[in-house]
ZAFI-766866 format. One record per residue (C-alpha): residue in one letter; x, y, z; residue number from 1. Coordinates in steps of 0.001 Angstrom, whole numbers, plus 524288, in hexadecimal, padded with zeros to 5 digits. Layout:
BEGIN
["A", [X, Y, Z], NUM]
...
end
This chain:
BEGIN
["X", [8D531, 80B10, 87092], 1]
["X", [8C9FB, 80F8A, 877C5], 2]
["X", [8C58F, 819AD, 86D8E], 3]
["X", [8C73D, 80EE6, 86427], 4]
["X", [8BD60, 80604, 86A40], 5]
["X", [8B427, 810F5, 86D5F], 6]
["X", [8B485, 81294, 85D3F], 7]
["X", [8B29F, 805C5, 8585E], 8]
["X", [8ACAC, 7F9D4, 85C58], 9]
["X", [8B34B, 7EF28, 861EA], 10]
["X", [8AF56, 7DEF7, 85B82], 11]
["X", [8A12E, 7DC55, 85FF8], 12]
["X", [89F49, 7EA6C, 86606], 13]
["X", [899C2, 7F71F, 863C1], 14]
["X", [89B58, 7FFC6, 857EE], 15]
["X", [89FA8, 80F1E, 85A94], 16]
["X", [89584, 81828, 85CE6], 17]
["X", [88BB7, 80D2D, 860CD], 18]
["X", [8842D, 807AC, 86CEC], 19]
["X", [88543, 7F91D, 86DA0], 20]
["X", [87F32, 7F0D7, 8778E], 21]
["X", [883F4, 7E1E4, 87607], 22]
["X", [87886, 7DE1D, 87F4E], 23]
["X", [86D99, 7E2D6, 87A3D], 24]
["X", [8755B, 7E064, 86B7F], 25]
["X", [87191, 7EE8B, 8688E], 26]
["X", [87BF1, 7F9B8, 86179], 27]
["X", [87722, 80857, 85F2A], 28]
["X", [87B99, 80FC7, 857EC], 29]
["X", [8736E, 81D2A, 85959], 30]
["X", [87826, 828F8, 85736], 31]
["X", [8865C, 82784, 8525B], 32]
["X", [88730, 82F83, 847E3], 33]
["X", [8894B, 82083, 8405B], 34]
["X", [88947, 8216D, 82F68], 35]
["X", [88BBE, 813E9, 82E90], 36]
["X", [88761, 80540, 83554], 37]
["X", [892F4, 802BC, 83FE4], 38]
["X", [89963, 7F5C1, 83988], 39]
["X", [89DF2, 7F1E4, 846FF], 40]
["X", [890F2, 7EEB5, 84BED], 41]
["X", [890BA, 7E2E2, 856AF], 42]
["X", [88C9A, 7D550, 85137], 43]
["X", [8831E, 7D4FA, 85F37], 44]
["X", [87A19, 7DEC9, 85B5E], 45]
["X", [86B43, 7DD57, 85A78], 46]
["X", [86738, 7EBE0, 85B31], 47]
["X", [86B79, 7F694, 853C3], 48]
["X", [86A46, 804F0, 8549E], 49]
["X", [87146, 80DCC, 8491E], 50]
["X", [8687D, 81A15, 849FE], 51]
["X", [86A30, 828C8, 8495C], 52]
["X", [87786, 827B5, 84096], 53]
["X", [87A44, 82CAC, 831D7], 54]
["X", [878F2, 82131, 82C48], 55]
["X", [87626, 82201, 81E5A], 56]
["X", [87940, 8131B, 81AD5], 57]
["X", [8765A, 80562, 81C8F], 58]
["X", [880B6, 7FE26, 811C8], 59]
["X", [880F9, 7EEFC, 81044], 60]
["X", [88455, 7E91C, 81C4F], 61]
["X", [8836E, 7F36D, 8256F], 62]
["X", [87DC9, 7E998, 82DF8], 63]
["X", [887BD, 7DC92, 82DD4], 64]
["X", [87E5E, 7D1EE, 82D42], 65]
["X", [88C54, 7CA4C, 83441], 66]
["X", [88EA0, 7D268, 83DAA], 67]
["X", [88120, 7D5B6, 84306], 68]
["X", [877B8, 7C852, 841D5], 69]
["X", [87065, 7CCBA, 84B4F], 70]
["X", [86CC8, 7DA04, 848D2], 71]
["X", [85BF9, 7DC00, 84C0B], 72]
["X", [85989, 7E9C6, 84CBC], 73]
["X", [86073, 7F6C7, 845CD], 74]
["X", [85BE3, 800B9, 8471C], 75]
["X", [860F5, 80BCC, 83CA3], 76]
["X", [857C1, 8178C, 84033], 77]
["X", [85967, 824F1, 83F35], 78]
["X", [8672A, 824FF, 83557], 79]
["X", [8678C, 82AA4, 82903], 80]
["X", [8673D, 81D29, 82158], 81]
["X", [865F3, 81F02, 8137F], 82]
["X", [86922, 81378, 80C73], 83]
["X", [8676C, 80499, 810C9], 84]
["X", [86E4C, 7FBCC, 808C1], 85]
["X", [86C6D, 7EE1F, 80515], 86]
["X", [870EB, 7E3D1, 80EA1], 87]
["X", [87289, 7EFFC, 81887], 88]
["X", [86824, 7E8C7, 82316], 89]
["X", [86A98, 7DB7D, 81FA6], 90]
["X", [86AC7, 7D53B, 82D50], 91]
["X", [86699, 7C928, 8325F], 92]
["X", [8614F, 7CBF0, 83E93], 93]
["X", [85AD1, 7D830, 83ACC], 94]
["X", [84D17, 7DAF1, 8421A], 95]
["X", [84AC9, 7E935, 8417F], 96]
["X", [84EE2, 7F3C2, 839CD], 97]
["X", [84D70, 8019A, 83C7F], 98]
["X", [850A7, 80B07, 830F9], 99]
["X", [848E1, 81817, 83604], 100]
["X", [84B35, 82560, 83463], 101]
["X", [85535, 8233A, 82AA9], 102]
["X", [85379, 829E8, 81C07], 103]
["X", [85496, 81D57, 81428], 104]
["X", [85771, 82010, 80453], 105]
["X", [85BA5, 812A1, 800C6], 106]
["X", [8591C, 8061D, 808D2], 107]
["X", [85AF2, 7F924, 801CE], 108]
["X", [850F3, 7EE88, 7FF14], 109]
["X", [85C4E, 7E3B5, 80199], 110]
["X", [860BC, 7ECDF, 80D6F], 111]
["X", [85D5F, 7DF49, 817B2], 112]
["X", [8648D, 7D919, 80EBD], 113]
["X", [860C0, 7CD3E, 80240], 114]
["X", [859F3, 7C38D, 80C3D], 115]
["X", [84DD1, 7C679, 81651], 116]
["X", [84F50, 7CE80, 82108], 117]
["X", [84A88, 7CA9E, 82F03], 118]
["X", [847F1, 7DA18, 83164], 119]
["X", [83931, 7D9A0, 8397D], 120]
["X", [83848, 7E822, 83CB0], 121]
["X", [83DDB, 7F378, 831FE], 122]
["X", [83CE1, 803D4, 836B2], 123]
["X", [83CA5, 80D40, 829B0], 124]
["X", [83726, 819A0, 83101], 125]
["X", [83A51, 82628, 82AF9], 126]
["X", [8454D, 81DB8, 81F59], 127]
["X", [83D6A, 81B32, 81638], 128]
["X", [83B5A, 82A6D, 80EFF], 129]
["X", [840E6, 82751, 802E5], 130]
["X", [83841, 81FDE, 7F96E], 131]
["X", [84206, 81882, 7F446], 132]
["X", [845F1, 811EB, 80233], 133]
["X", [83653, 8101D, 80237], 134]
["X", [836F1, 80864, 7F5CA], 135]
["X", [84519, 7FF3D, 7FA67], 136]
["X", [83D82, 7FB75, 80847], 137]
["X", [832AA, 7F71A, 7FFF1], 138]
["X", [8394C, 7EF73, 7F792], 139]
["X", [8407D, 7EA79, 8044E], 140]
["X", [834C0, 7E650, 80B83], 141]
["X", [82E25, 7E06D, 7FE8C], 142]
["X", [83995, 7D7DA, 7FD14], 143]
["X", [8368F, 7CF3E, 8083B], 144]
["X", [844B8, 7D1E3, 80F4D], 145]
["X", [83C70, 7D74C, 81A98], 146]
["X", [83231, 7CD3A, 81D3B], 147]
["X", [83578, 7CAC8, 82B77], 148]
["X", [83170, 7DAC7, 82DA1], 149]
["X", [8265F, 7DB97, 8371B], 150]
["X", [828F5, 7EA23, 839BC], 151]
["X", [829DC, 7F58B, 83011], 152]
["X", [82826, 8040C, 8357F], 153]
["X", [828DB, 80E99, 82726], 154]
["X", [82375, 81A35, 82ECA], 155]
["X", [82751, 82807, 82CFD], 156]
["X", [82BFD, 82621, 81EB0], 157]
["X", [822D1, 830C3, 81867], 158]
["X", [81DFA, 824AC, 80E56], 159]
["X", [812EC, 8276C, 806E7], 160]
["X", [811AD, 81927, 7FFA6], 161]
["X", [81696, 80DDC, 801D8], 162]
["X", [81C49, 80345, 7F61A], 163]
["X", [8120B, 7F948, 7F1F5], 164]
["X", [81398, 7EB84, 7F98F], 165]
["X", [81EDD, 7F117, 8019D], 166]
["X", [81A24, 7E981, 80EFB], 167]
["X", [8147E, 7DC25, 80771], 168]
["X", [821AA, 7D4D0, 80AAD], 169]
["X", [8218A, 7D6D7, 81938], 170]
["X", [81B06, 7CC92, 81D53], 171]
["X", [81F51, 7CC74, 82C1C], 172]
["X", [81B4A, 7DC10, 82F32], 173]
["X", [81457, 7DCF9, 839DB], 174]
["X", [815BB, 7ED72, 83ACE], 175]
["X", [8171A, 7F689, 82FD6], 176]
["X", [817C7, 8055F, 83342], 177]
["X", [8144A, 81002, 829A3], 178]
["X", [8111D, 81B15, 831E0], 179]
["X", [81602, 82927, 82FEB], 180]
["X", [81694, 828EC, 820EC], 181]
["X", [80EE6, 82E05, 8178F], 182]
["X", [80764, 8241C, 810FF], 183]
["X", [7FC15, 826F1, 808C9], 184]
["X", [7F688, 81A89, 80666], 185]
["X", [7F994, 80A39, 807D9], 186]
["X", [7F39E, 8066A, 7FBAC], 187]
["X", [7FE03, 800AA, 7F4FD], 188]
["X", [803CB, 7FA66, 8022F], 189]
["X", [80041, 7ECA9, 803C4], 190]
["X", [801CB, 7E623, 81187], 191]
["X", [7FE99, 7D9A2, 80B22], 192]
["X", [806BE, 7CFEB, 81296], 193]
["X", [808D1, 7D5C2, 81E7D], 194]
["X", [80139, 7CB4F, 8264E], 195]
["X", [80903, 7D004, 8336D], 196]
["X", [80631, 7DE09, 8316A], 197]
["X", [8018B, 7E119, 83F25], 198]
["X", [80423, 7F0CA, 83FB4], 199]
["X", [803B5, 7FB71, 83368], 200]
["X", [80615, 809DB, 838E1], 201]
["X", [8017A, 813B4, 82BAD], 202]
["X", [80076, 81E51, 835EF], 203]
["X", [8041B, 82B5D, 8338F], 204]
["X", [802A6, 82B5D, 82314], 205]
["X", [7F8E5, 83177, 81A39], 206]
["X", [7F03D, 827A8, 81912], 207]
["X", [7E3BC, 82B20, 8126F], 208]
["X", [7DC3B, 81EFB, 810DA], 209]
["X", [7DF4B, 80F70, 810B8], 210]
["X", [7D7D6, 80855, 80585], 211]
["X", [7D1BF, 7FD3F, 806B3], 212]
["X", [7DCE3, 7F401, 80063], 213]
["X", [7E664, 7F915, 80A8E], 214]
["X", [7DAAF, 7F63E, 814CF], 215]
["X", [7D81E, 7E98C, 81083], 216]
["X", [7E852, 7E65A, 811F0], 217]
["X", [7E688, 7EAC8, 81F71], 218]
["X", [7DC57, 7E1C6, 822C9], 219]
["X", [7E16B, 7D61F, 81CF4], 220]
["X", [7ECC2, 7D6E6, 82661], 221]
["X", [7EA44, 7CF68, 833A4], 222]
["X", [7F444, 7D448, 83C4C], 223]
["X", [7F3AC, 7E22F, 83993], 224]
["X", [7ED8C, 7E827, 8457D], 225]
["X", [7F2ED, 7F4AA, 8474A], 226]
["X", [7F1C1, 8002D, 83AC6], 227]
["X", [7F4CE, 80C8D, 83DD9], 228]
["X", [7EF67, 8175F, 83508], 229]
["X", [7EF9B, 8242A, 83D7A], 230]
["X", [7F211, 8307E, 83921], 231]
["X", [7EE7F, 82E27, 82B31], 232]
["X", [7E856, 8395C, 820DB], 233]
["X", [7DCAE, 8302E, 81FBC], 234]
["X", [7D2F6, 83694, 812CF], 235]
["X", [7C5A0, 8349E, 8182A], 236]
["X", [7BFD3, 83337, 80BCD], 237]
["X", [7B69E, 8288F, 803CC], 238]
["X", [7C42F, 8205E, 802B9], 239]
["X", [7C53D, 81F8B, 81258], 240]
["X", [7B95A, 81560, 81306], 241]
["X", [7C006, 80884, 8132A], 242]
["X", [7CA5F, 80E71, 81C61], 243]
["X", [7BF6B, 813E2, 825CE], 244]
["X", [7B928, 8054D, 824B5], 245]
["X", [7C65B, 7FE4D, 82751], 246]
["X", [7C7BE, 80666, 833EC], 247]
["X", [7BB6C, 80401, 838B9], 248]
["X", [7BBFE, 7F4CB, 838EC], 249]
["X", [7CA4B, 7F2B9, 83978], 250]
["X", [7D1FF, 7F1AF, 84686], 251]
["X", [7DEF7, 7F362, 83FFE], 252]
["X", [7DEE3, 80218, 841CE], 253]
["X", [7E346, 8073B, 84E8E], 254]
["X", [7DFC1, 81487, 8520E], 255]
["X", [7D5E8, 815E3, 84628], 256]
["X", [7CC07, 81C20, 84D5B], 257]
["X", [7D795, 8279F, 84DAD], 258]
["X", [7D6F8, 8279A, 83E0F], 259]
["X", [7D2A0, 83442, 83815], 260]
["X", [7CFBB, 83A00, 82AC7], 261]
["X", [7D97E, 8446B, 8279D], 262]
["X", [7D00D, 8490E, 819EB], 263]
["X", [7C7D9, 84D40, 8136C], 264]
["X", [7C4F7, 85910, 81C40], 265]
["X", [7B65D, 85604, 8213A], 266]
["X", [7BCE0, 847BE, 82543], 267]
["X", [7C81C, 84DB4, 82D4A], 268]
["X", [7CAEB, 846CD, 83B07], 269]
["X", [7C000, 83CCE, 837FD], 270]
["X", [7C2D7, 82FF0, 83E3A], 271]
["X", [7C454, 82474, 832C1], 272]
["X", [7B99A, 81DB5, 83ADF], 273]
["X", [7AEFC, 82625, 83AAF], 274]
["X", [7B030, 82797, 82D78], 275]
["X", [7A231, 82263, 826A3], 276]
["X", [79D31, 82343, 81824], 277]
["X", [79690, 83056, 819CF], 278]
["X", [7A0AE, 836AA, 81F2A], 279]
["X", [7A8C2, 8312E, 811B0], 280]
["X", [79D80, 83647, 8083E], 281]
["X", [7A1EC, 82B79, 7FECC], 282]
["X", [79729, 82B80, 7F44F], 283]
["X", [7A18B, 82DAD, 7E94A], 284]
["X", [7A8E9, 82066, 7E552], 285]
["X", [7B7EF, 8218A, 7ED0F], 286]
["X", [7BD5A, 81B4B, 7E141], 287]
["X", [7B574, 820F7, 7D4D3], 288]
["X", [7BCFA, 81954, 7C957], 289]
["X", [7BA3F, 80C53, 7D12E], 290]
["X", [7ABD8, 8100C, 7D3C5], 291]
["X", [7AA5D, 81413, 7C3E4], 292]
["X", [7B2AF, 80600, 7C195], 293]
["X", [7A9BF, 7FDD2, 7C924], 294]
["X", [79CA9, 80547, 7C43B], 295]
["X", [7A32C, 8016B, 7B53F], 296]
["X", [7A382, 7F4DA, 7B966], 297]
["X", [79700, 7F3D4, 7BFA1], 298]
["X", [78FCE, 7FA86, 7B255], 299]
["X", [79834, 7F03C, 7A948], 300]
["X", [79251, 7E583, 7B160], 301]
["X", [784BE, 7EACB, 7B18A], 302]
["X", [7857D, 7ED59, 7A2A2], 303]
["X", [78A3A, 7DF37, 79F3F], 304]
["X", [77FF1, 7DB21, 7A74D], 305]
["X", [77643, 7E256, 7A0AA], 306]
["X", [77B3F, 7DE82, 79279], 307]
["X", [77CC8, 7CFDC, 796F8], 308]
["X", [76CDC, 7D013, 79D0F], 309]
["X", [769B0, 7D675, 78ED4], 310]
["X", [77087, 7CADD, 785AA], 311]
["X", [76828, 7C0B7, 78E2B], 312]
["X", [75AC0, 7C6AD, 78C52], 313]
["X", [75E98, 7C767, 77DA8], 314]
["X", [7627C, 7BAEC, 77DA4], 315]
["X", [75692, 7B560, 7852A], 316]
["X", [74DB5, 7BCB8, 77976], 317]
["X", [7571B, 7B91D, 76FF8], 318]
["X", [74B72, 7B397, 7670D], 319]
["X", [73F85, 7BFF8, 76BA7], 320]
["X", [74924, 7C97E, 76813], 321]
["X", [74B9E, 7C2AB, 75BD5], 322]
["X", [73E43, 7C2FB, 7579A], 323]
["X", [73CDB, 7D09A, 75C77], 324]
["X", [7481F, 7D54C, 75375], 325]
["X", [740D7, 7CD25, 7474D], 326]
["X", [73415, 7D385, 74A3B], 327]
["X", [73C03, 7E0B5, 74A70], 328]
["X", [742D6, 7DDD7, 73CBF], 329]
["X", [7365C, 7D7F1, 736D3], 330]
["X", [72F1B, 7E4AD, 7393D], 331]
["X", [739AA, 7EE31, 7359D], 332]
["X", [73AAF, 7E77A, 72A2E], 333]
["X", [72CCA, 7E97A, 72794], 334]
["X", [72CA1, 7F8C8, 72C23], 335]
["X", [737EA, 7F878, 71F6E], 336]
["X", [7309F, 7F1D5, 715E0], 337]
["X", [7250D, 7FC96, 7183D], 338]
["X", [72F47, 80693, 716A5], 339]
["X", [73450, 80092, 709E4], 340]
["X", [72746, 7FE4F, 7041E], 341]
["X", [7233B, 80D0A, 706E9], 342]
["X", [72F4C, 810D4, 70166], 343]
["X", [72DC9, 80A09, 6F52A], 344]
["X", [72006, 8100E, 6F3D9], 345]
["X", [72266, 81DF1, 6F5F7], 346]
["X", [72E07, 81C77, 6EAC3], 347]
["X", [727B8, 8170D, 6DF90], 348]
["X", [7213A, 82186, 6DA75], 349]
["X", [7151C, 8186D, 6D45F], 350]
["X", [7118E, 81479, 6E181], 351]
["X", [71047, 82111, 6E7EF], 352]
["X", [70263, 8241F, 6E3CD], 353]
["X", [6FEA8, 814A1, 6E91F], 354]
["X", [70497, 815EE, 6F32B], 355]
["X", [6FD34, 82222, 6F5C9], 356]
["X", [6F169, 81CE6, 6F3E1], 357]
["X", [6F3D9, 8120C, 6FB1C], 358]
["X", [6F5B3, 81D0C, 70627], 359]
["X", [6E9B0, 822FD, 70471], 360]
end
């Protein structure tokens, strides 16, 4: 009997190979060489740990709404989770989620379940290297399940883009972390909507410039106070301009006096804000089709212009020109007729010797 209880849990206690403290309402599970979710959880528990174990799963239900209402925080770090299925997370007291370090291939966009999700702070660092899993949490977050989440860490995921409008249904995030990855550029990312936004780490990427429509999203948030764009491979080139003139009047930006450019060679180590003009050398057009598109337009607009000015002053001298072109036909006509008339004289052969006498 008392190997048998030291196996199993006893009604309202703690499962094998677990840590349970009815107090605190806290089980852990670290460790246990676990490769599946212990169905004997207690009903009490608020906190829980499952970390370090070969778990490749997450099925439907793996989490008992029933049997665990008030589950806040699980933390699933550091297994070898694979697949998350739908209805897997689907808990009603759910608060935080913590999903790191695990090599996610397949994680459901109905994983919380058909319904919202009160979920407020979700931890993906180091899951998310397939692209596919990249796509599913996309599709998750633009579903509006996760509108309560005010907290969403992606670092150390090696992205490189991100899917378009993937954050425009989080209306509630207050801190989204994108450090560690390797994103080349945010211009099809729109934080449009995130009127909380208070924090944005892009730390740590390669970075090489921020246009201005991605500046101009910054700005028009209020409550984001704190960017962090450190240890970027910022291209000090003609394109840098409106990045170098953000920095200099913004006070979003902390530590951007620590910002360097990382090329071309002469710009090496140069702090973003000491960057001026002549140190750009920007006399050739950054964008050459849109400066030869704008001079087109500009030279259509002159030349309609020109031809419209033109039909007035003909019209104003409508009747002088008139008269100028009957003048001009009157004596033409005339030159002719002294043409035709010599003509007729040099033929005839009976008027040659008048006609020169009439000469002489």
């Amino acid at each position: 009997p008392v190997l048998l209880g030291c196996g199993s849990a006893q009604p309202g206690g703690c499962p094998a190979l677990c840590e349970c403290s009815e107090p605190a309402k806290t089980v852990k599970c670290v460790n246990r060489n676990l490769t599946a979710v212990p169905p004997d959880l207690p009903p009490y528990v608020r906190s829980l740990f499952i970390t370090g174990n070969p778990l490749t799963q997450l099925p439907a239900g793996a989490f008992p709404a029933q049997r665990l209402p008030d589950l806040a925080s699980l933390n699933l770090s550091g297994n070898h989770l694979r697949t998350v299925e739908a209805g897997a997370l689907a808990l009603p007291s759910l608060r935080q989620l913590d999903l790191s370090g695990n090599a996610l291939a397949s994680f459901s966009p109905q994983a919380f379940g058909e319904g919202g999700s009160p979920l407020e702070e979700l931890a993906l660092r180091g899951a998310l290297r397939d692209h596919g899993v990249l796509l599913s949490l996309a599709a998750l977050l633009q579903s509006g399940t996760l509108r309560n989440l005010s907290r969403l860490e992606l670092a150390d995921n090696g992205l490189l883009l991100l899917p378009a409008g993937m954050f425009t249904a989080l209306p509630a995030l207050r801190q989204l972390d994108l450090s560690n990855n390797s994103l080349v550029g945010l211009r099809n990312v729109s934080f449009q909507g995130l009127g909380q936004l208070q924090s944005l780490n892009l730390s740590d990427n390669s970075l090489g410039v921020l246009w201005n429509s991605t500046l101009a999203q910054f700005r028009s948030l209020p409550a984001l106070r704190h960017i962090v764009l450190g240890r970027n491979t910022w291209v000090c080139d003609c394109a840098i301009e409106d990045l170098v003139a953000w920095l200099k009047e913004s006070d979003q930006v902390e530590g951007k006096e620590a910002l360097t450019c990382a090329s071309p060679e002469k710009m090496l180590g140069k702090a973003l804000l000491k960057i001026n003009g002549s140190d750009l050398n920007c006399s050739v057009p950054i964008d050459l089709p849109s400066q030869l598109q704008t001079s087109y337009v500009f030279l259509g607009i002159v030349l309609a212009l020109i031809g419209a000015i033109f039909l007035l002053v003909l019209y104003l001298n409508r009747k002088g020109i008139k008269k100028w072109m009957h003048n001009i036909r009157d004596a033409c006509r005339d030159h002719m007729e002294g043409y035709h008339y010599r003509y007729e004289i040099n033929a005839d052969p009976r008027l040659t010797n008048l006609s020169s006498n009439s000469d002489v």
